[in-house]
C-alpha positions in Angstrom: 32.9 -51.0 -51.0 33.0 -47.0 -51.9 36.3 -45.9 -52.2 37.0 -41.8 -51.7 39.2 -39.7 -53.6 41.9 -38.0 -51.8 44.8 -35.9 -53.2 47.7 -36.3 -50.9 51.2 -33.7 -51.3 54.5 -35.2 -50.1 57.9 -34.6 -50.7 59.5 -36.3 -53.9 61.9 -38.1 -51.8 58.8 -40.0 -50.3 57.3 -40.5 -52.8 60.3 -42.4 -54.4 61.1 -44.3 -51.4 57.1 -45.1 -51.4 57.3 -46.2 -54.9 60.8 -48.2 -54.5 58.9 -50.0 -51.9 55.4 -50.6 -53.5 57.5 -52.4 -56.4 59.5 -54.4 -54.2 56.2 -56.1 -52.9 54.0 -55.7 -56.2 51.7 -53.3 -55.7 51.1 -49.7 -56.9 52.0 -47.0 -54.2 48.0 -46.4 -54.2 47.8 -49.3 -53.2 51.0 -49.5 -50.8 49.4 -46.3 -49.0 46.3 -47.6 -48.3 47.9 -50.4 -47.5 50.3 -48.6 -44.6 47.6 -47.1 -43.7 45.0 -50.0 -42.7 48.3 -51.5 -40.8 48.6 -48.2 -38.8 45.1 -48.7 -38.0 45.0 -52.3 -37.2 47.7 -51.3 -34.7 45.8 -48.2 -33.0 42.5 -49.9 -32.7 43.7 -53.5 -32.4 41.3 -54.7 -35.2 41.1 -54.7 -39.2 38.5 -51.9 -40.4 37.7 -54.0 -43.0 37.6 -57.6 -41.6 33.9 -57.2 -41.0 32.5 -54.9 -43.4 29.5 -56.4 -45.3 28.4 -53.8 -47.3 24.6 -55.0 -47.8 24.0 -54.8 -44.4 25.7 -51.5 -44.2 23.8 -50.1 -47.0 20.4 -51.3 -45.7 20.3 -49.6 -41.9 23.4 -48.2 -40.9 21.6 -47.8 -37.4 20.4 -51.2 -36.9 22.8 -52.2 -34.1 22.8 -49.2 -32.6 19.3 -49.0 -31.9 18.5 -52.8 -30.7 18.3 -52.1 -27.0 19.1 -55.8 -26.1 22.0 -56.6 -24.7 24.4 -59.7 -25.9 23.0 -63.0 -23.9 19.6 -61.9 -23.5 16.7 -63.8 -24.2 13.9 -61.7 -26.3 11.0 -63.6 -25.6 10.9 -63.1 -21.9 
């Protein structure tokens, strides 16, 4: 999976708290951000972004569902 860069500025006081909490359930806070972050989305959009990433397929055609005019159900030999 590609991960991006991103430089994030946030009061101290966050960042402690962020920190604080990150140790309390063994993680770095890198990883307790991207953490929040996938459970903020998970609770917008109702699914996991991740859950059904498969990154050769992704890699291969991006567009391949997108452009398959057939819709779920129907037969393609007809």
């Amino acid at each position: 999976m590609a991960r991006k860069s991103l430089l994030l500025r946030f009061d101290e006081r966050i960042h402690k708290e962020l920190r604080h909490w990150a140790s309390d359930e063994l993680r770095s806070v890198n990883a307790q951000i991207e953490f929040l972050l996938r459970q903020a989305v998970m609770q917008r959009r109702g699914k996991d972004p991740l859950a059904d990433f498969n990154p050769t397929e992704a890699d291969s055609n991006p567009t391949e569902a997108d452009s398959n005019p057939t819709e779920e159900g129907e037969d393609l030999e007809a």
